[in-house]
N, C-alpha and C positions, 0 to 999 in steps of 0.2 A: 695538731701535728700527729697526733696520735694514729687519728682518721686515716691520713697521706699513709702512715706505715702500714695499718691494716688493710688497705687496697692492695700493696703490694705482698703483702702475706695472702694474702687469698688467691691471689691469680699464680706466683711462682714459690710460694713457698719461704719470702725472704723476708726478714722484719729487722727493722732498721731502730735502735735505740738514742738515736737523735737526727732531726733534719739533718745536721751535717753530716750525717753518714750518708743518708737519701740522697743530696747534693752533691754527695762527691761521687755517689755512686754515679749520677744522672751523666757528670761531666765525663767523667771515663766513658761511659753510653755514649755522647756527643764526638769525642774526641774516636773512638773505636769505630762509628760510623763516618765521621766525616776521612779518617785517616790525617788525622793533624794535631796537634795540640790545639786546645781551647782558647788559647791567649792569640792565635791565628786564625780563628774563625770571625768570618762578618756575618753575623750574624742578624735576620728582621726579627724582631721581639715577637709579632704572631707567628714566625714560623717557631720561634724556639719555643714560644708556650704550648703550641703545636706538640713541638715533639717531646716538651714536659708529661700533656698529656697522654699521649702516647704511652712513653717509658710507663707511670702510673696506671696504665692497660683500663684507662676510663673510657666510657662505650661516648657512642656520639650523642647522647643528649646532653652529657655532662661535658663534653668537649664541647661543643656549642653554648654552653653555659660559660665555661672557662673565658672563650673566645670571643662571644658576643657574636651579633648579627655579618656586623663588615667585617671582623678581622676572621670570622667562620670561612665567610663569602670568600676574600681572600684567600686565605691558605688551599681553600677549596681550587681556585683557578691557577697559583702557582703549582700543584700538586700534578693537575692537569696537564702540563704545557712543560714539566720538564722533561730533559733527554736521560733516560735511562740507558748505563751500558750494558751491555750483557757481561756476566759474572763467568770466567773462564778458573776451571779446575785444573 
């Protein structure tokens, strides 16, 4: 657990004194991007470990680590192929 906090203290500065603080911080992350509560998200488990890693700002060997070979593969070609909208100020 320890480990998970010190990644995030290195890359933003933020250190978290138990998984559940990491956790909940993750979910407000989820929730702040998707625009929705958590409890309303369908979510695919490799996208969400996806964006576990992510949030945890771990590079892509260890995100391929995390993810394995197919669920890499995966998220690699949903990532691809969605429609982005453009972000109006």
């Amino acid at each position: 657990m320890r480990a998970l906090a010190d990644i995030r203290k290195m890359e933003v500065g933020i250190e978290y004194r138990s998984m559940s603080d990491l956790l909940a911080d993750f979910r407000r992350y989820l929730e702040r991007e998707a625009g929705t509560p958590v409890e309303r998200l369908d979510a695919n488990a490799a996208l969400l470990l996806h964006d576990l890693c992510q949030f945890l700002k771990l590079g892509g060997p260890q995100r391929q680590k995390v993810l394995g070979r197919s669920a890499a593969s995966y998220v690699e070609a949903q990532l691809d192929t969605q429609v982005r909208l453009p972000v109006i100020h």
